[in-house]
OpenMM code with the backbone's topology and positions (N, CA, C; nanometers):
from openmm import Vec3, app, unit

residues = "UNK UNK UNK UNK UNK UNK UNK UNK UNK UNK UNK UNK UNK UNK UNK UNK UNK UNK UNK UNK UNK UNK UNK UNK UNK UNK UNK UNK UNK UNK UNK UNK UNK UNK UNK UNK UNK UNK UNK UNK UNK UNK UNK UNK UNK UNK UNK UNK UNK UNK UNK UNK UNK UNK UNK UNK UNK UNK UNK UNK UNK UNK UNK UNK UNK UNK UNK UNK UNK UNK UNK UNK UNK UNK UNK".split()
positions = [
    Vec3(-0.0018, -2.7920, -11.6761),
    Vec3(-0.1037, -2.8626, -11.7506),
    Vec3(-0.1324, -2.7873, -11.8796),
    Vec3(-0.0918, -2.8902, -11.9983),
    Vec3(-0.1818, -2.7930, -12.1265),
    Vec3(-0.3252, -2.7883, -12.1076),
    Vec3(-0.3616, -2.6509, -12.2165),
    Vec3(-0.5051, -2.6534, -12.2032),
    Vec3(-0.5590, -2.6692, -12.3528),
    Vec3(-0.6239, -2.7451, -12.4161),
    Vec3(-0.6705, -2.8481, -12.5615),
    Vec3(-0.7200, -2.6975, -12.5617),
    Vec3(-0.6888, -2.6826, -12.7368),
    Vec3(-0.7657, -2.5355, -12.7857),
    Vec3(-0.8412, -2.6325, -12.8687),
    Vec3(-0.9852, -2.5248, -12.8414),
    Vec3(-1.0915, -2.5773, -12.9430),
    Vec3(-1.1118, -2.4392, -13.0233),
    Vec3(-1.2145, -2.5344, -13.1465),
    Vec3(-1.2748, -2.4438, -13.2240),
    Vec3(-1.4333, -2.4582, -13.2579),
    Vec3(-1.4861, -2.4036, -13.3287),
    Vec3(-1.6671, -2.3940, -13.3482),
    Vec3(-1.6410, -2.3775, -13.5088),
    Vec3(-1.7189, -2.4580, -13.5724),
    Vec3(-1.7461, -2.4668, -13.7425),
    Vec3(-1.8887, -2.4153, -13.7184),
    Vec3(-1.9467, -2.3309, -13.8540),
    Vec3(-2.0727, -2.2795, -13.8848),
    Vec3(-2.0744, -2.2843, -14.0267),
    Vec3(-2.1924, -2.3383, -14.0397),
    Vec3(-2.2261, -2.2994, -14.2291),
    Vec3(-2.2546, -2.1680, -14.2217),
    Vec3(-2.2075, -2.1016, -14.3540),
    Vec3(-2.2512, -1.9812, -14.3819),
    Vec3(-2.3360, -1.9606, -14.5333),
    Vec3(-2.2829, -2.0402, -14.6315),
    Vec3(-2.3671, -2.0426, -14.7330),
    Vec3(-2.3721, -2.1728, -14.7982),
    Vec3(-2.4103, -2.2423, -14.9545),
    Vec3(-2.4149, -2.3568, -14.9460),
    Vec3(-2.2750, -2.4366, -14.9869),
    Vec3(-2.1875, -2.3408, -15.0007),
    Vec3(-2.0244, -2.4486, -15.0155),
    Vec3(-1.9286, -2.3328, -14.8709),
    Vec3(-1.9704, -2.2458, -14.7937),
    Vec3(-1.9036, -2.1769, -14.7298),
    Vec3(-1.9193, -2.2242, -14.5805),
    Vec3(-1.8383, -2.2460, -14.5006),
    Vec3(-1.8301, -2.2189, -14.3905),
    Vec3(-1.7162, -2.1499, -14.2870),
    Vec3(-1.7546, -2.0971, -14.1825),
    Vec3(-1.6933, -1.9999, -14.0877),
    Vec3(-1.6261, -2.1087, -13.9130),
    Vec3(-1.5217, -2.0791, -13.8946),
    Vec3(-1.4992, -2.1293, -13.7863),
    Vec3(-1.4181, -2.0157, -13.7186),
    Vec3(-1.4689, -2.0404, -13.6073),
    Vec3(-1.4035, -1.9234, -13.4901),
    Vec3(-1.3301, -2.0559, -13.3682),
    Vec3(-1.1960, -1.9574, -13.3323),
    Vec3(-1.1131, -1.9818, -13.2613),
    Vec3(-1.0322, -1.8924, -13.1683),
    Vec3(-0.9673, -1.9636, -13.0588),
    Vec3(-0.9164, -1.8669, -12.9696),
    Vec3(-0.7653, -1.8940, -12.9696),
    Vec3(-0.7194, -1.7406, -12.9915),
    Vec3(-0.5513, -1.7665, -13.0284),
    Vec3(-0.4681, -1.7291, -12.8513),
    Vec3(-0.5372, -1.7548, -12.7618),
    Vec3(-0.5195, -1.7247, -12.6250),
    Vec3(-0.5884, -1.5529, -12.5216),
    Vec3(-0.4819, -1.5413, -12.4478),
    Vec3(-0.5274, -1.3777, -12.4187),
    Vec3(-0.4828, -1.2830, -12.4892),
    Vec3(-0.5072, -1.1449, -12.4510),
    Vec3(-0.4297, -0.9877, -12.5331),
    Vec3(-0.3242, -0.9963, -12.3712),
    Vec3(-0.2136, -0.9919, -12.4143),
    Vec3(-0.1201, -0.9669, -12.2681),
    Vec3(-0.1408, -0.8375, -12.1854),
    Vec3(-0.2285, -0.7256, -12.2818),
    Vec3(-0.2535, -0.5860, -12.1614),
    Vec3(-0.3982, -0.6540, -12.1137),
    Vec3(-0.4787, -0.6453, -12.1862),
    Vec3(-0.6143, -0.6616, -12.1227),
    Vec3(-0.6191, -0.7824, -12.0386),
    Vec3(-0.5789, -0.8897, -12.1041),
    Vec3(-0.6283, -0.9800, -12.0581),
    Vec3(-0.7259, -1.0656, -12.0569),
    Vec3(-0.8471, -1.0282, -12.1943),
    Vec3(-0.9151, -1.0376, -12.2496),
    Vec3(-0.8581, -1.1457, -12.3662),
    Vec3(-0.9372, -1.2521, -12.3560),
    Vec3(-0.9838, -1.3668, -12.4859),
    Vec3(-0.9075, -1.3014, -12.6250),
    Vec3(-0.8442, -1.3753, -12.7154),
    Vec3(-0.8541, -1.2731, -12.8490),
    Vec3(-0.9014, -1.3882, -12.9403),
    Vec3(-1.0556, -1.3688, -12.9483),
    Vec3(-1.0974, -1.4509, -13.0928),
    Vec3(-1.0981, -1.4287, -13.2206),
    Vec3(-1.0737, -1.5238, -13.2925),
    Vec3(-1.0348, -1.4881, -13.4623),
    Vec3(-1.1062, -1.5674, -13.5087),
    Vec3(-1.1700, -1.5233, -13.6647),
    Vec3(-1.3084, -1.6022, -13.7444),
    Vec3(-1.1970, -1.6223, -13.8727),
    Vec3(-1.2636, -1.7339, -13.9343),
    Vec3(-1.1454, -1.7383, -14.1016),
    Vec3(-1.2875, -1.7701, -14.1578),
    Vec3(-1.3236, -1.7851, -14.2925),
    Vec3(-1.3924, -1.8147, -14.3514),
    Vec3(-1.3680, -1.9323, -14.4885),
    Vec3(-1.3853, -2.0560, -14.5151),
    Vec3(-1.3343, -2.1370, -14.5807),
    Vec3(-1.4419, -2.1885, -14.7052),
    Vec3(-1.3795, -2.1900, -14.8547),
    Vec3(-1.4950, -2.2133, -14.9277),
    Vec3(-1.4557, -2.3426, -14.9826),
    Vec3(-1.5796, -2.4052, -14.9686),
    Vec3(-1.5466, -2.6052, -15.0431),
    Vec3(-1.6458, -2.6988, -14.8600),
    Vec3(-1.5977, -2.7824, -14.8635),
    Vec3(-1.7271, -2.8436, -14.7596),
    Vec3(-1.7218, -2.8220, -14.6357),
    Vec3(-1.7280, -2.8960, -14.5280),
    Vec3(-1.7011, -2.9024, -14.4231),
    Vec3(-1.6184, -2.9801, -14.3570),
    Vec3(-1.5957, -3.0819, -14.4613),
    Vec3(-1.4467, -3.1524, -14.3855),
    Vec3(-1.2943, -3.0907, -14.4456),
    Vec3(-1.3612, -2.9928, -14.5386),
    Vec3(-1.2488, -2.9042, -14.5964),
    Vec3(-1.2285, -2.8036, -14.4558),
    Vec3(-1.3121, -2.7252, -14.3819),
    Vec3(-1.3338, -2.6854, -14.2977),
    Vec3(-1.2251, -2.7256, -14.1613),
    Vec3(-1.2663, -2.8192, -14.1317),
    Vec3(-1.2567, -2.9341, -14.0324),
    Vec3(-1.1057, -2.9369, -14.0286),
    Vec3(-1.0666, -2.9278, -14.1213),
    Vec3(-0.9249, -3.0109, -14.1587),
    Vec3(-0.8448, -2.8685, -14.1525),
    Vec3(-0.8521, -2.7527, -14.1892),
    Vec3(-0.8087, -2.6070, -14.2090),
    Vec3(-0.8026, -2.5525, -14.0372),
    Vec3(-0.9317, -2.5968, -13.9460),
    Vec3(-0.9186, -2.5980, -13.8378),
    Vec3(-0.8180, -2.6746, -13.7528),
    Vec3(-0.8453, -2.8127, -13.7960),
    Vec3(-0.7190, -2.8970, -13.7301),
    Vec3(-0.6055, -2.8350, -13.7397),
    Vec3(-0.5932, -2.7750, -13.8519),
    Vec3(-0.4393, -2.7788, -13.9196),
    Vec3(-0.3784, -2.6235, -13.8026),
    Vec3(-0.4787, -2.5271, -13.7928),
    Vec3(-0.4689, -2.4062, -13.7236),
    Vec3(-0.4316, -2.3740, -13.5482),
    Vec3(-0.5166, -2.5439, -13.5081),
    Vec3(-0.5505, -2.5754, -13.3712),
    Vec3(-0.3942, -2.6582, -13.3691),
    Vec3(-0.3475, -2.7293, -13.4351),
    Vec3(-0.2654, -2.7675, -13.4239),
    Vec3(-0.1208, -2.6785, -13.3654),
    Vec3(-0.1177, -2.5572, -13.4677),
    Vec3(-0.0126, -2.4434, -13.4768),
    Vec3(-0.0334, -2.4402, -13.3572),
    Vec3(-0.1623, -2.3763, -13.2911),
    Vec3(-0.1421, -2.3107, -13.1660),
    Vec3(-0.0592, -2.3854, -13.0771),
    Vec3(-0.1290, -2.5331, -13.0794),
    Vec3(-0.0274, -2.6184, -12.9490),
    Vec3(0.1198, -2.6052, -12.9945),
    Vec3(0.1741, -2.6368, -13.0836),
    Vec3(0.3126, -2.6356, -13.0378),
    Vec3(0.3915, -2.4995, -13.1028),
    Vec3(0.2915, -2.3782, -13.1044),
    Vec3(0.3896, -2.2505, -13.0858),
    Vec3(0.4142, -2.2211, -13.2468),
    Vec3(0.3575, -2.2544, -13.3434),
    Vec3(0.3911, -2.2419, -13.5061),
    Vec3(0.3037, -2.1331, -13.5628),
    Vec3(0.2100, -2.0911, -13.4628),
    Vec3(0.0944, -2.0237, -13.5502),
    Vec3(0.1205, -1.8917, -13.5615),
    Vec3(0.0756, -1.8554, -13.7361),
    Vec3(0.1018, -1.7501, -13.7693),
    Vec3(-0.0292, -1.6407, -13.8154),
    Vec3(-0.0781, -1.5401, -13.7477),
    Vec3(-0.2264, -1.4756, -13.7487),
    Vec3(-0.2106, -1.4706, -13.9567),
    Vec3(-0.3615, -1.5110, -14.0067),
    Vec3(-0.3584, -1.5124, -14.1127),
    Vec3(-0.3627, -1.3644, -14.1012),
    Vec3(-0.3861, -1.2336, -14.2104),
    Vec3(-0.3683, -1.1061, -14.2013),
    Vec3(-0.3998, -1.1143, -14.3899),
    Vec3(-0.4752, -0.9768, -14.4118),
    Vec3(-0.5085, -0.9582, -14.5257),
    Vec3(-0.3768, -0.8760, -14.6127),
    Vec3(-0.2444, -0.8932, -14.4870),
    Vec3(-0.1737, -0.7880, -14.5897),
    Vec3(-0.0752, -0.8787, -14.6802),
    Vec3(-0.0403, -0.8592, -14.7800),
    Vec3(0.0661, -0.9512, -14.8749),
    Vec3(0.2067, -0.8400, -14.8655),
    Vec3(0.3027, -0.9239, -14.9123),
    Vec3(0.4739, -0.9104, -14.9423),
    Vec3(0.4505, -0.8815, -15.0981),
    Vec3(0.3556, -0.9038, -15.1817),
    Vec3(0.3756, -0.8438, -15.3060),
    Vec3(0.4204, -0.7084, -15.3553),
    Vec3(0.5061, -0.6664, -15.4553),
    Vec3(0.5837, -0.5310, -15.4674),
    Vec3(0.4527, -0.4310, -15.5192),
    Vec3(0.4893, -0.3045, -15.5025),
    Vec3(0.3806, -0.2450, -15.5295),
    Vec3(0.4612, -0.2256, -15.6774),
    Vec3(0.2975, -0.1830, -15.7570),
    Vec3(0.2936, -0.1550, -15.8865),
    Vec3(0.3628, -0.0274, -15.8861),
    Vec3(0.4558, 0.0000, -16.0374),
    Vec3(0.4931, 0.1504, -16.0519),
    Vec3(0.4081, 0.2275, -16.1577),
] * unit.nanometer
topology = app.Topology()
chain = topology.addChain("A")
for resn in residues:
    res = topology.addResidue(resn, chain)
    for name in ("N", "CA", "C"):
        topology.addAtom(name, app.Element.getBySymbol(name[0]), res)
């Protein structure tokens, strides 16, 4: 049986909002691993960034966003 991943939208300021999601367990612990993104523009901008994320998870595409870039370092 699949299990439907959900998510939770929150306003955070007046064009910002935050949605938290669950990208499954940690395989040692066994423990939940939740992840927050933060999105600026409305809430169906929101909505739709979530879909698009919740989606990955079901069929195996999702990639953890991460603050690090492939850009070359400066010399």
């Amino acid at each position: 049986m699949k299990i439907k991943k959900k998510g939770h939208i929150s306003q955070r300021g007046e064009k910002s909002f935050r949605f938290k999601y669950e990208t499954g367990a940690d395989p040692v612990t066994g423990k939940r691993v939740t992840k927050y993104l933060t999105v600026k523009g409305t809430k169906k901008d929101a909505q739709a960034k979530l879909n698009e994320i919740l989606h990955n998870l079901d069929v195996g595409a999702y990639v953890d966003p991460s603050k690090k870039t492939v850009a070359p370092r400066a010399s």
